[in-house]
C-alpha positions as CSV (number, residue, x, y, z in Angstrom):
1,X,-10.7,0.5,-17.2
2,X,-10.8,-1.7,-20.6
3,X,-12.2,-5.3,-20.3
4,X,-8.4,-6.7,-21.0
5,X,-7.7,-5.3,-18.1
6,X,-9.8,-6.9,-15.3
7,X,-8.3,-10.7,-15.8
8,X,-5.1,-9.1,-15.3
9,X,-6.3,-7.4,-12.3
10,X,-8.4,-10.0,-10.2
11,X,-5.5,-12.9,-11.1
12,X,-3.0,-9.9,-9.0
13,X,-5.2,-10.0,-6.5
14,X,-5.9,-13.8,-6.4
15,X,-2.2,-14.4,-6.4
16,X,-1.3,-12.1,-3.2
17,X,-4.3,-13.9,-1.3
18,X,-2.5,-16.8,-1.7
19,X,0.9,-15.6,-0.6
20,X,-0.7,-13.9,2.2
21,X,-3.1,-16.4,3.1
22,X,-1.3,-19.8,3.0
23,X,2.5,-18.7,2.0
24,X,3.1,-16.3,5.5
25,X,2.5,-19.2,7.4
26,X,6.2,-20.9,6.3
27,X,8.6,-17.1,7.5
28,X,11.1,-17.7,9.2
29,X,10.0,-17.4,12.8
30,X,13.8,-16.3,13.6
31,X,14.3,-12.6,14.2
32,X,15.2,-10.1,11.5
33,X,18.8,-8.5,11.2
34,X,17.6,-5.2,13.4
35,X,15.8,-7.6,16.1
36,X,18.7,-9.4,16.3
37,X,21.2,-6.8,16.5
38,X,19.1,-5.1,19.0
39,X,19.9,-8.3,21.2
40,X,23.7,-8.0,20.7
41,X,24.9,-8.0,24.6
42,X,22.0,-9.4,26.4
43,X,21.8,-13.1,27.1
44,X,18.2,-15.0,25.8
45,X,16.8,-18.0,26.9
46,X,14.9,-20.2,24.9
47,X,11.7,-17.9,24.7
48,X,13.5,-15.1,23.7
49,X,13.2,-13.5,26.7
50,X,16.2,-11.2,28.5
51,X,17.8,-12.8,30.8
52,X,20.8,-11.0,31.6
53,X,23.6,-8.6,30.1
54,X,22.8,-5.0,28.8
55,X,21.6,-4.2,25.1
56,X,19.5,-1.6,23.3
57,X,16.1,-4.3,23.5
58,X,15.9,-3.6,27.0
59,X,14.4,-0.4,26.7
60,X,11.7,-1.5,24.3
61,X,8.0,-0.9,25.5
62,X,4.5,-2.3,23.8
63,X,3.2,-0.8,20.7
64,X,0.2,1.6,21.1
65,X,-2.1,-0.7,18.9
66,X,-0.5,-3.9,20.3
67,X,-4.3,-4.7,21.5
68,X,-5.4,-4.2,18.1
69,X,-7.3,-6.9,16.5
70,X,-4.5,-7.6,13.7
71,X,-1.6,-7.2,15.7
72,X,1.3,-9.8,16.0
73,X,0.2,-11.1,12.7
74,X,-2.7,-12.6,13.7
75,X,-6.5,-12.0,14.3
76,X,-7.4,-11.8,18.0
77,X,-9.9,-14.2,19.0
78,X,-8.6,-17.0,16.6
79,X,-7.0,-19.9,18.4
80,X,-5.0,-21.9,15.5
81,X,-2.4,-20.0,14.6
82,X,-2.4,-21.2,11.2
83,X,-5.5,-19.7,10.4
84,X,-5.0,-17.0,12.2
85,X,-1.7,-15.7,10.4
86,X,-3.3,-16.7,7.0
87,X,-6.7,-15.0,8.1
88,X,-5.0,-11.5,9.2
89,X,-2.3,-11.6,5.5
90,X,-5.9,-12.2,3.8
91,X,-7.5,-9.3,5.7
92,X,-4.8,-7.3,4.7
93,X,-4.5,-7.5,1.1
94,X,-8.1,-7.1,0.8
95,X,-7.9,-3.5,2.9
96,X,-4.9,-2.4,0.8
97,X,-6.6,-3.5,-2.0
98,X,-9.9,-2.0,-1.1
99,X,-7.5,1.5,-0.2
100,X,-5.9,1.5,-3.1
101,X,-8.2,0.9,-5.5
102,X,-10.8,3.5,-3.8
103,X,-7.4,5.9,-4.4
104,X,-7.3,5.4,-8.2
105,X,-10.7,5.7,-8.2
106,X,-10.7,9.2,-7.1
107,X,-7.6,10.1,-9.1
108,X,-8.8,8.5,-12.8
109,X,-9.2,10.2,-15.9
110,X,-12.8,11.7,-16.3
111,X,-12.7,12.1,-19.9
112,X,-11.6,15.0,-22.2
113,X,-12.0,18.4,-19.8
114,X,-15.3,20.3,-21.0
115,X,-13.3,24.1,-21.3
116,X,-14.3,26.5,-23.9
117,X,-14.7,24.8,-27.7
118,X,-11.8,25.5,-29.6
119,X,-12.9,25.1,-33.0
120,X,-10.8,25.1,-36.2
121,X,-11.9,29.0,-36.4
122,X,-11.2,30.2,-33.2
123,X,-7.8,31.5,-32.8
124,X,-4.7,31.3,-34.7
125,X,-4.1,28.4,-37.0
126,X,-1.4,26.2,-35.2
127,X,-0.5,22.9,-33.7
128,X,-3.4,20.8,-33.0
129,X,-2.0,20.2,-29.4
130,X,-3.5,21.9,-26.3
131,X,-1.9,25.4,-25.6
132,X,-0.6,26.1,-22.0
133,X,-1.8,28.0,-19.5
134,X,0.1,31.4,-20.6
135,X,-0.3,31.1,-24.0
136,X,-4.2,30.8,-23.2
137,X,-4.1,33.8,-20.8
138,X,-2.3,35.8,-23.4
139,X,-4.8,34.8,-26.5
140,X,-7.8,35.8,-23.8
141,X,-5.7,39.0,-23.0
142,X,-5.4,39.5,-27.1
143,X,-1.3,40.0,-27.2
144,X,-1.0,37.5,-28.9
């Protein structure tokens, strides 16, 4: 990665820690279109809980990881709810970050491949582009 491109790269991430650390706090804390429409029939009160009528959001059970420590947007443990939604968006970034950085790492560019030398002399005078894979098998098989 060139120098240039590191300022570029940690103002990224220092930007999304914002969003995720102070901006998440203002969502709306209304229910999404499919939540919503998932509540089309039944009758709420003012917790948002079921109290009557029939509707697909009857039938919905806890999550498998709903005892996780990040779940519900939040960080188990921490009592203000500000911090805690800003704490488990920060948390987040950095582990996608962290992910997908680790991700390119393994996937970069080593540098040129270290194959056979293919000096001006050795083979047919052509191109100075990289031949493909069955034009090198036939110049190693000598049809060519």
């Amino acid at each position: 990665m060139s120098k240039r491109s590191w300022p570029f790269l940690l103002g990224g991430l220092l930007v999304a820690l914002l969003l995720a650390g102070v901006v998440s706090n203002y969502a709306s804390a209304h229910p999404d279109g499919l939540d919503s429409s998932l509540l089309k029939g039944c009758t709420v009160n003012a917790d948002h809980e079921i109290t009557g009528g029939s509707c697909p959001a009857q039938q919905a059970k806890d999550h498998e990881l709903a005892d996780s420590p990040l779940a519900n947007y939040g960080v188990r443990g921490v009592g203000n709810g500000f911090l805690s939604t800003g704490l488990s968006g920060v948390l987040g970034v950095l582990l996608t970050f962290a992910l997908g950085g680790g991700l390119f790492w393994l996937a970069r560019r080593r540098g040129p491949s270290t194959g056979p030398a293919n000096g001006p002399s050795a083979g047919p005078a052509g191109p100075a582009t990289d031949p493909t894979a069955d034009e090198r098998a036939a110049r190693a098989a000598g049809t060519r």
